[in-house]
C-alpha distance (Angstrom), angle and dihedral (degrees) to the residues before:
residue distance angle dihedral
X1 . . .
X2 3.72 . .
X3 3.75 137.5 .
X4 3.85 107.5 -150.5
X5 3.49 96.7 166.3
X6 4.28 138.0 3.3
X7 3.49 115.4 -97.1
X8 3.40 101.5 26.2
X9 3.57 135.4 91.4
X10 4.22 122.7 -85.4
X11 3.63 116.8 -107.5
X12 3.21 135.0 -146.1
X13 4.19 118.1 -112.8
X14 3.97 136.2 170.3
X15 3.86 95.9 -124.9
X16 3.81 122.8 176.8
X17 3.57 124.5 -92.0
X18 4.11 104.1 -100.0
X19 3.40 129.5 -133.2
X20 3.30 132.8 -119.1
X21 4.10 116.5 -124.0
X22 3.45 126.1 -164.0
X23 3.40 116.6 -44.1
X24 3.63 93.5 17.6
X25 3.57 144.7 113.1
X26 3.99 125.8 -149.6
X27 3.65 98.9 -138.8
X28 4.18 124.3 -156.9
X29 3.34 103.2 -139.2
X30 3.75 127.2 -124.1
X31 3.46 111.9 168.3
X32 3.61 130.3 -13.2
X33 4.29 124.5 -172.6
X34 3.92 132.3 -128.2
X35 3.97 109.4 -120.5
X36 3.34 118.4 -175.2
X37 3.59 89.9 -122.4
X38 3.95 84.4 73.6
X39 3.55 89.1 53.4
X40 4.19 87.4 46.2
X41 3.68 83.3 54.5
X42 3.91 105.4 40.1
X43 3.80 87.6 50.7
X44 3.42 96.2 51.3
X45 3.99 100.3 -110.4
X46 4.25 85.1 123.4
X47 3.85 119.0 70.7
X48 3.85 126.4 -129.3
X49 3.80 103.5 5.9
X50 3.80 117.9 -171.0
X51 3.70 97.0 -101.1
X52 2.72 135.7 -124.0
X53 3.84 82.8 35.2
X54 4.03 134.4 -164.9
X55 3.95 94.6 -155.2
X56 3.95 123.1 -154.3
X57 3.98 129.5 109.6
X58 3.91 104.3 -179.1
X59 3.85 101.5 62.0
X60 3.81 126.4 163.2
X61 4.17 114.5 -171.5
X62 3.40 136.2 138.0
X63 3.92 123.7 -96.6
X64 4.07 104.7 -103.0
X65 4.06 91.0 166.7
X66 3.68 152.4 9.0
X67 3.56 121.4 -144.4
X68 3.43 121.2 -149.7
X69 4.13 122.4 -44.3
X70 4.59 87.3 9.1
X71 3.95 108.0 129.1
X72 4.10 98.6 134.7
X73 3.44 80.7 86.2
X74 3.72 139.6 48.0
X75 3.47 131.9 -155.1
X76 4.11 111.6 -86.6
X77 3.81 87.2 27.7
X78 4.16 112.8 138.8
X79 3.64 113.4 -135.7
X80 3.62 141.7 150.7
X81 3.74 141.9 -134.8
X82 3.44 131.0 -140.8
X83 4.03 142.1 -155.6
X84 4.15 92.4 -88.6
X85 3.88 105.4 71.2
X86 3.56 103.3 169.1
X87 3.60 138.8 -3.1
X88 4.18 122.3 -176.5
X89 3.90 95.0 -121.3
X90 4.01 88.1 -135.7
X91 3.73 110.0 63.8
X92 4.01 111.1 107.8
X93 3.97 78.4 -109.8
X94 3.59 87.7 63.5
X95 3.78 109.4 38.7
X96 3.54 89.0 46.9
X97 3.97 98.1 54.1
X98 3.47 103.4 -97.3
X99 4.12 113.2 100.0
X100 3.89 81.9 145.0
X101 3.88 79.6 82.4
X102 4.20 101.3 28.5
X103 3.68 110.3 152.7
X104 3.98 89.2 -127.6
X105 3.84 96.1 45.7
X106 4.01 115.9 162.0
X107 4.06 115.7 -162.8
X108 3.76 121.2 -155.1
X109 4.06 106.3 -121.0
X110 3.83 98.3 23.1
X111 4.14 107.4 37.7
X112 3.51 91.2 28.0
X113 3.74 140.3 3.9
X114 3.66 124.6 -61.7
X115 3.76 141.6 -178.5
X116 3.10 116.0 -57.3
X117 3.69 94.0 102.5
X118 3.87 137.8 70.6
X119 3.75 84.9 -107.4
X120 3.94 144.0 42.3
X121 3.62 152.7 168.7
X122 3.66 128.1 -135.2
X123 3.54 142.2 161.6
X124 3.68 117.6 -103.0
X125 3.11 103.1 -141.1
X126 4.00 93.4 50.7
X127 3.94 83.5 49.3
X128 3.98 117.1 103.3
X129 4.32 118.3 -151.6
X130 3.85 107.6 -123.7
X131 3.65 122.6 -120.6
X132 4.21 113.5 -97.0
X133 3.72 87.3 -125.9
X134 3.87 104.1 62.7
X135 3.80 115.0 75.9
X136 3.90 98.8 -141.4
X137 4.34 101.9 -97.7
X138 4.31 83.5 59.7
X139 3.76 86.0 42.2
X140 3.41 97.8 57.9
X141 3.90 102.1 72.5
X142 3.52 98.8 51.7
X143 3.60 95.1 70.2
X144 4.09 88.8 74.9
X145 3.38 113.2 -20.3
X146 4.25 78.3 60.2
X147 3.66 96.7 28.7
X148 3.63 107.3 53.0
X149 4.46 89.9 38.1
X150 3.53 80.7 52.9
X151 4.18 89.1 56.0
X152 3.73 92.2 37.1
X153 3.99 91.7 50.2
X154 3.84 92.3 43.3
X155 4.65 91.2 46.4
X156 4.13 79.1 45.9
X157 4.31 88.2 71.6
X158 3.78 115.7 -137.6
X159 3.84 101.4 -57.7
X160 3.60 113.0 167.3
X161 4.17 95.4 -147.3
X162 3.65 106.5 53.2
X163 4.19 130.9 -176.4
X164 3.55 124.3 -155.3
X165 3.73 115.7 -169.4
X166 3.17 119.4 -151.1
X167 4.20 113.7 19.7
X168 3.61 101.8 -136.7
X169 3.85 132.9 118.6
X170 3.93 99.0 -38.3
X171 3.28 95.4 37.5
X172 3.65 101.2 58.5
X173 3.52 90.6 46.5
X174 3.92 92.4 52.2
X175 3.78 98.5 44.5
X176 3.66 85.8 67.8
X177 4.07 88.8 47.9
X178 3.86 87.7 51.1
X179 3.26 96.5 45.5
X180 3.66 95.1 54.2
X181 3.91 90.5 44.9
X182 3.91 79.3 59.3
X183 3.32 93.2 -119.5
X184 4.09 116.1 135.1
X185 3.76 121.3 -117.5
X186 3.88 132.4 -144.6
X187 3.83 116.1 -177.7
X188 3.40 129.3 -152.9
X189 4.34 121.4 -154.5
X190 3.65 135.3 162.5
X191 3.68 108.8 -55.9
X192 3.72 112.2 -94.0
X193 3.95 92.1 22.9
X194 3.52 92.4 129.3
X195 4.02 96.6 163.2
X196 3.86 80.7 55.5
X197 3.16 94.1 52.8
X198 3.90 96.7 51.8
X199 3.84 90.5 43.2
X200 3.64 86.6 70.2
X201 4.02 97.7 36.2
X202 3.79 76.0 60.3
X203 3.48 98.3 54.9
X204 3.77 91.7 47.2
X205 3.96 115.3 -78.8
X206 3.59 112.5 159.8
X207 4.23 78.7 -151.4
X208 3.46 142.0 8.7
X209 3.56 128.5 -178.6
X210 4.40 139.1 128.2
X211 3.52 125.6 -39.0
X212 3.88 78.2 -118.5
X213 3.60 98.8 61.2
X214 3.68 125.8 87.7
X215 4.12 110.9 -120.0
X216 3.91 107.3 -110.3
X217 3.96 81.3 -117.8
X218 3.63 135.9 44.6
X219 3.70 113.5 -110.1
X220 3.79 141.9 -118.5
X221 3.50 96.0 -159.9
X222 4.16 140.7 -4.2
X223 3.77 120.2 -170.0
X224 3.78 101.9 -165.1
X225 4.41 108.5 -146.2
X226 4.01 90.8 178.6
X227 3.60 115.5 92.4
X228 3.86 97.0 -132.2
X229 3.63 119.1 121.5
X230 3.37 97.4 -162.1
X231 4.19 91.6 69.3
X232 4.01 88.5 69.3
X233 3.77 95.9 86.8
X234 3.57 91.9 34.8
X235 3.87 85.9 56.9
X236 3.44 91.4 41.5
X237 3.76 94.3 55.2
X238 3.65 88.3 53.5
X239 3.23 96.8 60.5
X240 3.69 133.8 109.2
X241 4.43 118.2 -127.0
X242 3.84 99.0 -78.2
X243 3.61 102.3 12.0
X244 3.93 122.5 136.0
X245 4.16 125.9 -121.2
X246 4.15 108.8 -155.4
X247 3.66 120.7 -161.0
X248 4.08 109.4 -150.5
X249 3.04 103.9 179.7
X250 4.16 129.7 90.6
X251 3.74 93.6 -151.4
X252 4.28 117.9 42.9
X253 4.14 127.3 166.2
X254 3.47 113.7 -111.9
X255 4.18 113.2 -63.1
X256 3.96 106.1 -124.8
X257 3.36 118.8 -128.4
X258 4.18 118.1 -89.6
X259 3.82 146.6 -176.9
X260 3.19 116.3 -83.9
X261 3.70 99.5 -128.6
X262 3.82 87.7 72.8
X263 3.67 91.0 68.3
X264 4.34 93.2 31.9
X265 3.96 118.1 100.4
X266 3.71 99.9 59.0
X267 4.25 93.2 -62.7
X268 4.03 103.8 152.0
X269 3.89 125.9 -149.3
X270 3.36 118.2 -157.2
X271 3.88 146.0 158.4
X272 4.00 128.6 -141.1
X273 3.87 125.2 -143.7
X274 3.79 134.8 -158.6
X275 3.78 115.0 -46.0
X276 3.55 139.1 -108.6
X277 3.73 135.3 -122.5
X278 3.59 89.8 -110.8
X279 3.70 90.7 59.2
X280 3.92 94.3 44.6
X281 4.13 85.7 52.3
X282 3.86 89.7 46.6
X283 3.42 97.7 53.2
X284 4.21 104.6 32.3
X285 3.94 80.7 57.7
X286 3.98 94.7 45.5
X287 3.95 93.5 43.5
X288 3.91 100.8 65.7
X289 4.32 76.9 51.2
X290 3.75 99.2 58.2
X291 3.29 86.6 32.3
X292 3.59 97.7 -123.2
X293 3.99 110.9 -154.0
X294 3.73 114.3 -163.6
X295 3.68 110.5 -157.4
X296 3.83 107.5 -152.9
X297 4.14 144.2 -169.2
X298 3.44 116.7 -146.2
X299 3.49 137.2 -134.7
X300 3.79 137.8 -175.4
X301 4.04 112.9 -123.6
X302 4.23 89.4 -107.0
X303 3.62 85.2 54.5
X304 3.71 97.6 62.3
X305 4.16 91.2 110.6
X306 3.95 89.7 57.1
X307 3.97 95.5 46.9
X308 4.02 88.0 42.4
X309 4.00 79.7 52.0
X310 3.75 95.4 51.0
X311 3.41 97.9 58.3
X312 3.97 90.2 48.0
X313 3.51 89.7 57.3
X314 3.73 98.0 37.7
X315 3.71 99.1 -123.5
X316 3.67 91.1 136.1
X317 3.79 134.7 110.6
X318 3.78 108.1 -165.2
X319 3.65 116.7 -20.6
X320 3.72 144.3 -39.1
X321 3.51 126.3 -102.1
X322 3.71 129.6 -173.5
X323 4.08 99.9 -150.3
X324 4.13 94.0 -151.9
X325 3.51 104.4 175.8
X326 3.84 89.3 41.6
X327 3.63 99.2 -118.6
């Protein structure tokens, strides 16, 4: 499934199978997850996308071929690519320990071709190996949806009451992290989404309740998934003296102005980008632990506009998953 042009709707196109160069794998896909960082990027939010574009960032597949210099790998091996597909190693992003920000970044389904396809490339070494426990549709949303809740929840500090605004694919997955941390969880949906709100009773909340309402306690921490500006001073305002607000997402709406006594006694703002492959091996090895249980929707691969769709309406419980090889 294709993305000719922003705004409109992917298509679907009989592309050759691509090879892998050196470094690379060529990847069968199995499975690959809907982020809304595709949808960011399929409705135009994103600048510059490689175009035309085969979106798709949390891909599980089998390995079908090494290019030239891969052995981590062998063929038949499961892995799974994330978001970050390249970094130079020798920025001052890099040798400092953050190729999250490299200067030279690639991403997987926007700089280069992701998973929305029954076959991809990737380079090894960018490539994480998938926890035995997860047949491949759970798999699939760890490798962002996981990964970059896992960075926002470790940037929020060690708070013991933690927000999450906005209940969607992250979120569910880092309730259950929380939880286990011991930490107590209040989430934040749409107001009137009571089956939202229930979903994450279910997984543990202590509350749930509107994006509108105030939490019944102040809070040591909110990490806001949603991609609405307007919830930062409404997070902020919820927030205990010296707590810390997280913004998840890649994309947000505009943040209105507000006093600056919502932000005084120590509170910190900040944002989180991309991930890095010490995150992704962090958290694949602490999610079998929790357990975390992804709870998933899937999709055939033709179907990509209607799951894309879903999670712009917010119709979804969990996450997306486009089931490619039709398992």
């Amino acid at each position: 499934m294709v993305l000719e042009s922003p705004g409109s709707p992917l298509e679907p196109r009989d592309l050759p199978v691509p090879q892998p160069g050196p470094g690379q794998l060529l990847l069968e896909v199995s499975v690959c997850a809907v982020c809304r960082t595709d949808l960011h990027v399929v409705d135009g939010e994103l600048p510059d996308p490689k175009l035309p574009l085969v979106p798709g960032h949390q891909i599980v597949g089998r390995v079908a071929a090494l290019g030239e210099g891969a052995g981590r790998h062998a063929i038949g091996d499961r892995v799974g690519v994330p978001w970050l597909g390249y970094a130079d190693g020798t920025c001052r992003y890099c040798a400092s320990g953050r190729e999250n920000l490299c200067d030279h970044a690639l991403f997987t389904g926007y700089q280069l071709d992701g998973g929305y396809a029954e076959y991809a490339v990737a380079r090894e070494d960018f490539c994480f190996a998938i926890p035995e426990d997860y047949p491949d549709l759970q798999a699939a949303p760890l490798l962002c949806a996981g990964l970059i809740g896992y960075r926002s929840l470790r940037l929020a500090g060690d708070g013991e009451r933690l927000g999450l605004y906005g209940f969607g694919a992250s979120a569910h997955i880092i309730a259950q992290v929380a939880r286990h941390e011991g930490r107590r969880v209040f989430a934040f949906t749409r107001p009137g989404d009571e089956e939202g709100q229930a979903f994450a009773r279910e997984l543990g909340a202590v509350w749930a309740g509107g994006s509108d309402e105030r939490p019944p306690e102040e809070l040591d921490a909110a990490i806001i998934f949603a991609p609405v500006g307007a919830l930062v001073p409404l997070a902020l305002r919820a927030l205990a003296k010296g707590g810390s607000v997280v913004c998840a997402g890649i994309h947000m709406t505009d943040i209105p102005a507000f006093p600056y006594d919502l932000l005084w006694e120590e509170r910190v703002l900040r944002s989180v980008a991309n991930l890095t492959r010490r995150d992704g091996e962090e958290f694949l090895a602490l999610a079998p632990q929790v357990p975390v249980r992804t709870v998933v929707e899937a999709f055939a691969l033709e179907r990509a506009n209607d799951a894309l769709e879903s999670m712009r309406s917010g119709r979804l419980r969990g996450s997306a998953v486009l089931d490619v090889a039709g398992e």
